[in-house]
C-alpha positions in Angstrom: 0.1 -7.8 -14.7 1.2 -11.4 -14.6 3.1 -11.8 -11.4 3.9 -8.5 -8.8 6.5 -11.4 -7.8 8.4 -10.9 -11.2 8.8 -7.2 -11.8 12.6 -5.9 -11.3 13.4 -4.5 -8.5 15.3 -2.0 -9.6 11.5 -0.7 -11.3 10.0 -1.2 -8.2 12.4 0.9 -5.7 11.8 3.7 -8.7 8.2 3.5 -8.4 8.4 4.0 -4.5 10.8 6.9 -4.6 8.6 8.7 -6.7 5.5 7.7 -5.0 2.7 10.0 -3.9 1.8 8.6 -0.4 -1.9 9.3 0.4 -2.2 9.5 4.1 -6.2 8.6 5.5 -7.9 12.7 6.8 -8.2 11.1 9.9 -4.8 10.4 10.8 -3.3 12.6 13.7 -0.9 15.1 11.8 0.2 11.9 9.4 1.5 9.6 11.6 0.5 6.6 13.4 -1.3 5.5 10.4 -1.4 3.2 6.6 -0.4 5.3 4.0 -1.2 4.3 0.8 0.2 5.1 -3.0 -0.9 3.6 -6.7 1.6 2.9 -8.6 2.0 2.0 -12.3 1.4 -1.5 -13.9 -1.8 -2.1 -11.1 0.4 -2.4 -7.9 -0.6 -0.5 -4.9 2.0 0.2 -2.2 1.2 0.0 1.6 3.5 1.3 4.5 3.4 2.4 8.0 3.8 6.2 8.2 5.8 6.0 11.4 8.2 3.8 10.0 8.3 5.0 5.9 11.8 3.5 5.6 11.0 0.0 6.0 10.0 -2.1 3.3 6.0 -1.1 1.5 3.7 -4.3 1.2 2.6 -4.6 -2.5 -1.1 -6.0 -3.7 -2.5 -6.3 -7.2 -5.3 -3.7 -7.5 -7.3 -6.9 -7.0 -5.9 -7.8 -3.4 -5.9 -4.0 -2.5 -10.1 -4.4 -3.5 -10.3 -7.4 -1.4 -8.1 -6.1 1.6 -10.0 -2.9 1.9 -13.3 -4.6 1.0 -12.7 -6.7 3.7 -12.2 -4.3 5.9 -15.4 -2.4 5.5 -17.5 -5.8 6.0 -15.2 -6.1 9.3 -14.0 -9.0 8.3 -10.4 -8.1 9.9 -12.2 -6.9 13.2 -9.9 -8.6 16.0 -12.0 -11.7 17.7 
């Protein structure tokens, strides 16, 4: 993928609504938690289960590696 910035929208909001949301096992009954969902082209869609109608974040497969990769060096750890 060239640019996430560049795909149609139109694609996009198909790729959402059809979407198979992984939620992490140890969420409390699915909520209050980061769900997660690959989608084609190497995007990877991030939203807030409590609020699933607002807009998903989208990363390159290569931010999504570096985001998570960053998280499990605790390098997002509040100070």
């Amino acid at each position: 993928m060239n640019d996430k910035n560049d795909l149609d929208r139109a694609w996009i909001e198909s790729q959402l609504a059809s979407a198979e949301w992984l939620t992490s096992s140890f969420s409390s009954g699915g909520t209050n938690c980061v769900q997660v969902a690959f989608l084609d082209q190497g995007l990877v869609a991030l939203r807030d289960s409590k609020n699933p109608h607002k807009p998903a974040h989208l990363f390159t497969d290569a931010e999504y590696d570096a985001f998570t990769g960053g998280i499990a060096r605790g390098e997002l750890r509040r100070p």
